[in-house]
C-alpha positions as CSV (number, residue, x, y, z in Angstrom):
1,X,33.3,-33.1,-86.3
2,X,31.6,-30.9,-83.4
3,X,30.7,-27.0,-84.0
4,X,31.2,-24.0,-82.4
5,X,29.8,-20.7,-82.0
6,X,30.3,-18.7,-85.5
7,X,31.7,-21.8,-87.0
8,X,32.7,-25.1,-88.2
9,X,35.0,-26.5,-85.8
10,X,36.8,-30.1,-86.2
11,X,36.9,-32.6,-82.9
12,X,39.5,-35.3,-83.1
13,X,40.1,-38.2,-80.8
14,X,43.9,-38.2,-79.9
15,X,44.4,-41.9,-79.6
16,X,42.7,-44.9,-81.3
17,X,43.6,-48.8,-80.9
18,X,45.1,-50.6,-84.0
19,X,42.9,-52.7,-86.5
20,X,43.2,-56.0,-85.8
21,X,45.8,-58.3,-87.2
22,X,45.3,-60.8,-90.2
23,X,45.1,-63.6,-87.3
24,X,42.8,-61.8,-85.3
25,X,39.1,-62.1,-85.5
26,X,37.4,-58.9,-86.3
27,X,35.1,-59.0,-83.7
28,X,37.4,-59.7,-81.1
29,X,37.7,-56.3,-79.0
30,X,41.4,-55.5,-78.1
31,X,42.5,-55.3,-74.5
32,X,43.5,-52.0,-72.6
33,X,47.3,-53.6,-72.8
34,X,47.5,-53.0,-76.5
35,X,49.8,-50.6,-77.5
36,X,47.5,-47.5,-79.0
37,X,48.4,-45.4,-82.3
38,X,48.5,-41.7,-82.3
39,X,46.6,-39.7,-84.4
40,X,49.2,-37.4,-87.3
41,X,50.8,-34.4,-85.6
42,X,49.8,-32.7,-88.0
43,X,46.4,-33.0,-86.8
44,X,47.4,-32.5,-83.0
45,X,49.2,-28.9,-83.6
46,X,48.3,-26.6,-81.0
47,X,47.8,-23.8,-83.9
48,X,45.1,-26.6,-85.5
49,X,43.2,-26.9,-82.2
50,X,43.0,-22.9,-81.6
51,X,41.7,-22.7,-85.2
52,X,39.0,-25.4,-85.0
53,X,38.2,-24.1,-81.7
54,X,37.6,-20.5,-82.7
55,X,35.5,-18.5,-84.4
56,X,35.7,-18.8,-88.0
57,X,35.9,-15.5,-90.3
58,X,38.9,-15.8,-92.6
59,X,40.0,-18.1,-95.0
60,X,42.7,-19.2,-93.7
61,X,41.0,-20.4,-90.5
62,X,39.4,-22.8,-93.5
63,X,42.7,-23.7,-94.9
64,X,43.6,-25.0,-91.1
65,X,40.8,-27.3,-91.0
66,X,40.5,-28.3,-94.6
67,X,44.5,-29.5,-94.4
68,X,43.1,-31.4,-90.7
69,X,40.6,-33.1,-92.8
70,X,43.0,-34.1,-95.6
71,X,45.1,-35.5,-92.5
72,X,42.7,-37.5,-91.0
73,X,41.4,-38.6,-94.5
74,X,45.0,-40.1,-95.4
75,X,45.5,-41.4,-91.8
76,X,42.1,-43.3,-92.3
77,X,43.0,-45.1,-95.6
78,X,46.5,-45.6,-93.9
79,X,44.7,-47.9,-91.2
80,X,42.2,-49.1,-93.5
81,X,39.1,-47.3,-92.0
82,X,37.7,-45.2,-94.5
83,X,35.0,-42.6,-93.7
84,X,31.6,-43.1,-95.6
85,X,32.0,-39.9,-97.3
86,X,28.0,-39.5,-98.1
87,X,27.5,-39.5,-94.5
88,X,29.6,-36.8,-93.6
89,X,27.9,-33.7,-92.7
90,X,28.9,-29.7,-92.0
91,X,26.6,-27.6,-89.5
92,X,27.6,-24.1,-89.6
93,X,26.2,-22.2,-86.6
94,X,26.3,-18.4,-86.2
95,X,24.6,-15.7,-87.6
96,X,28.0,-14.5,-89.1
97,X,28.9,-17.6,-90.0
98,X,30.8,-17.5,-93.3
99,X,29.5,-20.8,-94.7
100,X,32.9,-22.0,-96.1
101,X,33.0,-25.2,-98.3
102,X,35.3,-28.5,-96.8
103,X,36.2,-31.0,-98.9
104,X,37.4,-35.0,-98.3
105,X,39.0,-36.9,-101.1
106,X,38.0,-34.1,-103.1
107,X,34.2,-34.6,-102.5
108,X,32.9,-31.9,-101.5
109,X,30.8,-32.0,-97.9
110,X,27.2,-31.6,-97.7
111,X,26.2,-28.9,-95.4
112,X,22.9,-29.4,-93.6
113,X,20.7,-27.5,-90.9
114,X,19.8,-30.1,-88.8
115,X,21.5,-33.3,-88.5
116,X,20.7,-36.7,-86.0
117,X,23.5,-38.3,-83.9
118,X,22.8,-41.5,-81.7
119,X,19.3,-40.5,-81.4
120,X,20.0,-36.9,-80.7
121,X,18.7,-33.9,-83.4
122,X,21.0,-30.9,-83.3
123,X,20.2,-28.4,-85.5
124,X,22.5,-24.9,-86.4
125,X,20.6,-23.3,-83.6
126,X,21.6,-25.5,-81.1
127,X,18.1,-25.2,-79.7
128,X,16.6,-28.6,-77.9
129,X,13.2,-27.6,-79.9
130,X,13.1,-30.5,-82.5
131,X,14.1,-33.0,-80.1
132,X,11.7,-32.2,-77.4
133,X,9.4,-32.4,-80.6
134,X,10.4,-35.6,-81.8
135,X,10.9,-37.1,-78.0
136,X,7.3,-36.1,-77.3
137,X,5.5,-36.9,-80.8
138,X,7.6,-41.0,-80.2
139,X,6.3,-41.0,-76.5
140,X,2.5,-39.8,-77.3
141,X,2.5,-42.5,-80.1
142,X,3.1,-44.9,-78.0
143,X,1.0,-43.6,-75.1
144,X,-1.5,-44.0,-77.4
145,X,-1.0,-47.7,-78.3
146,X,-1.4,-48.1,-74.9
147,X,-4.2,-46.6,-74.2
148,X,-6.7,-48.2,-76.5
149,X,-5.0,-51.6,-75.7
150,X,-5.7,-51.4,-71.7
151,X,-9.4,-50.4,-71.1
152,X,-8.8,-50.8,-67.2
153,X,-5.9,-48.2,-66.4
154,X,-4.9,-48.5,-62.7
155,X,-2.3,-46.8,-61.3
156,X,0.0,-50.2,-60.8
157,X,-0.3,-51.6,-63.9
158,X,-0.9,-48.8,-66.5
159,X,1.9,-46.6,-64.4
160,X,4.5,-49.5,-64.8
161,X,3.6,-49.0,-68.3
162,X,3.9,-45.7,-68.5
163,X,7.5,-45.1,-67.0
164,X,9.2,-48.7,-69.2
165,X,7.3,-47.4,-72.7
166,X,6.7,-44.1,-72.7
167,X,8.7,-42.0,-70.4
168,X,12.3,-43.5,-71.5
169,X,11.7,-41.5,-74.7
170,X,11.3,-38.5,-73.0
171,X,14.6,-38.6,-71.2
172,X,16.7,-40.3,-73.7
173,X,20.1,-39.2,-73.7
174,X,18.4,-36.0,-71.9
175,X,21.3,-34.8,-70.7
176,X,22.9,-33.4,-74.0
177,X,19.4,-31.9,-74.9
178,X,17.6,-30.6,-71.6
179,X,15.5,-27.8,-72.3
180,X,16.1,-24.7,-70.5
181,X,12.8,-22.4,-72.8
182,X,9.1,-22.8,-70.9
183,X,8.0,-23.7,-74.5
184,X,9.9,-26.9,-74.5
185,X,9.7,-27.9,-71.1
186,X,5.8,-27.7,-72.0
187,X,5.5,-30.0,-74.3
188,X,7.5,-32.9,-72.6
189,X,5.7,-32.0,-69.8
190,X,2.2,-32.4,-71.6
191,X,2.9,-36.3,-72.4
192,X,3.2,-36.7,-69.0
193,X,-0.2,-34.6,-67.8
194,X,-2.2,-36.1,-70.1
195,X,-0.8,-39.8,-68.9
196,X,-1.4,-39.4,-65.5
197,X,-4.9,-38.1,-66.4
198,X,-5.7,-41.7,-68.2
199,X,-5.3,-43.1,-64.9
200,X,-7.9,-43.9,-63.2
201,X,-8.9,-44.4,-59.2
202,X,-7.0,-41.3,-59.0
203,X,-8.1,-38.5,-55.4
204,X,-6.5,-35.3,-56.6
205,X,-8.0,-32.6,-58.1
206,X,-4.7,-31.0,-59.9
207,X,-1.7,-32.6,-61.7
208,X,0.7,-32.0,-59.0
209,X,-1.5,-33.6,-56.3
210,X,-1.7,-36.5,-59.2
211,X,2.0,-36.8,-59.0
212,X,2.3,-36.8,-55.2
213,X,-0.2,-39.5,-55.2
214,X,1.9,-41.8,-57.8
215,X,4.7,-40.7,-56.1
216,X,6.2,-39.0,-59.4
217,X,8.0,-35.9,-60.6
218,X,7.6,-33.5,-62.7
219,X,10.1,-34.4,-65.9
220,X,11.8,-31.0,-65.1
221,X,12.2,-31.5,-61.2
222,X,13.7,-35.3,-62.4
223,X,16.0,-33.6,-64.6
224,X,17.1,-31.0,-62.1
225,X,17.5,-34.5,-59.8
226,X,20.0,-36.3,-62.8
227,X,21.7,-33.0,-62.4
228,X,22.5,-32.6,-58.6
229,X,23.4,-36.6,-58.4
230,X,26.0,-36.1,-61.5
231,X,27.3,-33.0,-60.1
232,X,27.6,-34.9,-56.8
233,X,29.1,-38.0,-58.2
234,X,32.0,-35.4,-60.2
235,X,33.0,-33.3,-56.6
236,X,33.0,-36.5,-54.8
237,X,35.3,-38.1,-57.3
238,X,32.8,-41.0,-58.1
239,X,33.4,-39.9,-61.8
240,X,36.9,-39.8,-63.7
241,X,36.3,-35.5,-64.4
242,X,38.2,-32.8,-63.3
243,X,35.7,-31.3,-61.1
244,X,37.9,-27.5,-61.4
245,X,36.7,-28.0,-65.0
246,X,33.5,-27.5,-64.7
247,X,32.7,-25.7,-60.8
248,X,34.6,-23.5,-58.4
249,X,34.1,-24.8,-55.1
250,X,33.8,-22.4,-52.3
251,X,36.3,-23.0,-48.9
252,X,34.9,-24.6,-46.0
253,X,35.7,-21.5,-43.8
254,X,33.2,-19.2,-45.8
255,X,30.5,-18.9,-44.0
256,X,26.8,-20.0,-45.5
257,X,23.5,-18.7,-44.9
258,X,20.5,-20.5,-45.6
259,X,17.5,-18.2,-46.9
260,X,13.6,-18.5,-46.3
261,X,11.6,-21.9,-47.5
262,X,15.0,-23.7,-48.3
């Protein structure tokens, strides 16, 4: 399930691969060559993808999606891949949002606020807050392990320790949570200060004379970098996505001026 704005929406892959067969190992991964089952049509309808896709204010927007769980529920036990029931979750997310009740195998769903996937907290403001939170209370932790194991903290050794233990939980999966608020920012931002103050040997005054000495970033100037080389890597064709997706590219014969400090 993903969400959308106002409401519950419901996100369905459109093929999967077959279970294996009785003389196939389980662990064995398929190959590409296999042939791949489609999801039920039912489930596929365009009217079922406009509904889970918009805003949700009648009910029978709800009856849509409930008959799309019911669906995938039967095509599940059909393949033998049950869903864990207890671990299926509804975020609602609107301020109109009508909170309606959806139901598998007749157990009702529980609806939360907030709700961890692969690492990632989302919660029904779709605000990065409590992940930049939780990213920056793991990193200080172990920033702080650190700190009272290594007495002598130069910049070679104590800096290779900083970026392979500490600064990987600042920009896990960052990407699907980058901040946009000055709050946020801040507080990734302060793990970062107050490790480059523990180091020692160090000329400059400020932290950004720090940084240029270590030759490091800012985390927002490395996140603005991760963007420019994906958006590079999907223009150039590098990546498998549909670059008129997601820019509009302007001709080669427009003209471009280039502005002051740039």
């Amino acid at each position: 399930m993903c969400i959308s704005e106002g409401g519950m929406a419901l996100s369905t892959p459109t093929t999967i691969i077959p279970p294996p067969t009785p003389t196939t190992p389980s662990f064995m991964i398929p190959s590409g060559e296999e042939e791949e089952e489609e999801l039920p049509e039912e489930i596929l309808q365009p009217q079922a993808v406009q509904a889970a896709m918009s805003v949700e204010d009648l009910p029978s927007d709800r009856k849509v999606l409930q008959d799309c769980l019911d669906k995938l529920f039967e095509w599940s036990v059909e393949w033998c891949m049950d869903f864990n029931i207890q671990k299926c979750k509804v975020l609602h997310v609107g301020r109109a949002n009508k909170n309606f009740e959806y139901t598998m195998n007749g157990v009702r769903l529980e609806s939360v606020d907030k709700e961890r996937d692969i690492g990632v907290i989302t919660d029904k403001s779709l605000k990065p807050s409590l992940q930049c939170s939780e990213a920056a209370r793991r990193a200080t932790g172990v920033l702080t392990q650190i700190s009272k194991a290594f007495l002598y903290r130069d910049r070679v050794t104590f800096l290779k320790l900083y970026t392979q233990f500490v600064r990987c939980h600042l920009e896990f999966s960052v990407t699907a949570w980058s901040p946009w608020t000055v709050s946020d920012k801040e507080v990734l931002e302060k793990v970062q200060i107050k490790a480059v103050n523990l180091i020692t040997g160090l000329k400059g005054k400020t932290y950004l004379e720090k940084l240029n000495e270590l030759g490091l970033l800012t985390l927002d100037q490395k996140r603005k970098r991760f963007d420019l080389i994906q958006t590079f890597k999907i223009i150039r064709g590098y990546d498998k996505v549909e670059a008129d997706t997601w820019y509009n590219l302007v001709a080669r014969s427009c003209k471009t001026y280039q502005t002051d400090g740039v």
